[in-house]
VEXVEXBA-283981 format. One record per residue (C-alpha): residue number from 1; residue in three letters; chain; x, y, z. Coordinates in nm, 3 decimals. Example, Ala and Ser with C-alpha at 12.3 -4.5 7.8 and 13.67 -1.06 7.14 Angstrom:
REM VEXVEXBA-283981
<k 1&r Ala&c A&u 1.230&v -0.450&w 0.780>
<k 2&r Ser&c A&u 1.367&v -0.106&w 0.714>
END
This chain:
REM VEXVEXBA-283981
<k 1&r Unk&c A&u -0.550&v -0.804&w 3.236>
<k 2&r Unk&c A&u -0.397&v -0.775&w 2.917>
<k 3&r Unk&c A&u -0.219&v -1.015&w 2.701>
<k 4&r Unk&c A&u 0.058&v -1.018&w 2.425>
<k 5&r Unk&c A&u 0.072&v -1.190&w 2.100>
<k 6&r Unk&c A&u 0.377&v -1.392&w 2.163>
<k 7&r Unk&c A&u 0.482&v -1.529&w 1.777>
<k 8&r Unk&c A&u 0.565&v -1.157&w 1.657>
<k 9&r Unk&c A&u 0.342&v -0.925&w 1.471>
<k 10&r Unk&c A&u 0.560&v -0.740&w 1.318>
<k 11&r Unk&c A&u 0.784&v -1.032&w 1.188>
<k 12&r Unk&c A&u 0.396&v -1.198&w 1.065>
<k 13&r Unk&c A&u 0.384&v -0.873&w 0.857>
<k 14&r Unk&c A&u 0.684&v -0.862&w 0.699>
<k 15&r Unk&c A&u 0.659&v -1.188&w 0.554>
<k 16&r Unk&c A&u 0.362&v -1.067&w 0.329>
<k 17&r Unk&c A&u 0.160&v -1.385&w 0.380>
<k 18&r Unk&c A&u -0.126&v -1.267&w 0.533>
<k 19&r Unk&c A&u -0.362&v -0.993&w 0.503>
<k 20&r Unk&c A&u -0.416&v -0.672&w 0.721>
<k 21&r Unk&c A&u -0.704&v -0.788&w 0.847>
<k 22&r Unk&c A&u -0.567&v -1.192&w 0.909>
<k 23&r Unk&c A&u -0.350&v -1.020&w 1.120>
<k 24&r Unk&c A&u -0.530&v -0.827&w 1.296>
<k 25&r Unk&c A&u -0.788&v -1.074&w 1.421>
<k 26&r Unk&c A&u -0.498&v -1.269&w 1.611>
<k 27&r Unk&c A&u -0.374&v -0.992&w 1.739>
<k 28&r Unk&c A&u -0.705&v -0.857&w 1.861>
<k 29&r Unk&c A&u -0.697&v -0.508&w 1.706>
<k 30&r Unk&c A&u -1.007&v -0.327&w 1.623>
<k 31&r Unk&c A&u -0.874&v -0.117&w 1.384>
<k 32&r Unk&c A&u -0.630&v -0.042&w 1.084>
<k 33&r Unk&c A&u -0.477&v 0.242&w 1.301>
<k 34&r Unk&c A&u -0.409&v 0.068&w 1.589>
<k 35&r Unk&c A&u -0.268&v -0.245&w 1.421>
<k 36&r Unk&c A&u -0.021&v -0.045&w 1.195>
<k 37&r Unk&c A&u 0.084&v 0.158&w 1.527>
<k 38&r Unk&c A&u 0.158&v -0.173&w 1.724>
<k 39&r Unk&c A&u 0.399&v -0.283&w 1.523>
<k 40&r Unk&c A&u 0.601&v 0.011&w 1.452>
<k 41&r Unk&c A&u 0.803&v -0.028&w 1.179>
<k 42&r Unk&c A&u 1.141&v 0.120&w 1.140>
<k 43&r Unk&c A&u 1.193&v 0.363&w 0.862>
<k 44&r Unk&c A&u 1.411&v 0.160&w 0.657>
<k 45&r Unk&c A&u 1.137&v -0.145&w 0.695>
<k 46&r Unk&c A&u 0.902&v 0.136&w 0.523>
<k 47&r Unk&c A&u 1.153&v 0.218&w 0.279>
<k 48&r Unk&c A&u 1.184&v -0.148&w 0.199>
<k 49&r Unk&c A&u 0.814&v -0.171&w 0.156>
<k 50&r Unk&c A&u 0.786&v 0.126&w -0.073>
<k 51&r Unk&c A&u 1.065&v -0.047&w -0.301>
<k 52&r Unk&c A&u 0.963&v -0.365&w -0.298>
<k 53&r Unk&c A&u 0.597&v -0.213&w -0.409>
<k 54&r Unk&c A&u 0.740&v 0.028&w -0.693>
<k 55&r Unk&c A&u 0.969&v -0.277&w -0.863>
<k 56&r Unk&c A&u 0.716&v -0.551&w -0.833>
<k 57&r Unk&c A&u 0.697&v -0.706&w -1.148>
<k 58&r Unk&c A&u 0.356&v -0.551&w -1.335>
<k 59&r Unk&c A&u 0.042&v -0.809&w -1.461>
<k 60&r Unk&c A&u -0.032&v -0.837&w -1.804>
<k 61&r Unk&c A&u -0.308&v -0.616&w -1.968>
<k 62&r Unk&c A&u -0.515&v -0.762&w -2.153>
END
C-alpha cells in the first residue's frame, strides 16, 4: 500500500520555509535524490530559483 502526501510538496518547497530535509521527513523520502525527483519542478520554477538565488541581497562582511 502506498500513500500520498496530500498538502503539496512541491507547493511546501516553493515557499522556502522549510528545509530539504523538513520536507523530506513528511514526505517519507530517504534521500535528496528521490525528494528533488518527486516534485519535479518545471524549468521556469528552476529558473526562478536560480534568480531569486543570484539577486538575493548579500550579508555584511565583517
Amino acid at each position: 500500500m502506498t500513500s500520498t502526501v496530500p498538502f503539496g510538496t512541491t507547493n511546501m518547497y516553493l515557499t522556502h520555509q522549510f528545509t530539504r530535509l523538513q520536507m523530506m521527513h513528511v514526505s517519507g523520502h530517504l534521500t535528496e535524490k528521490t525528494f528533488m525527483y518527486y516534485i519535479k519542478l518545471s524549468s521556469d520554477e528552476i529558473a526562478d530559483e536560480i534568480d531569486a538565488i543570484i539577486h538575493a541581497p548579500n550579508p555584511e562582511v565583517f
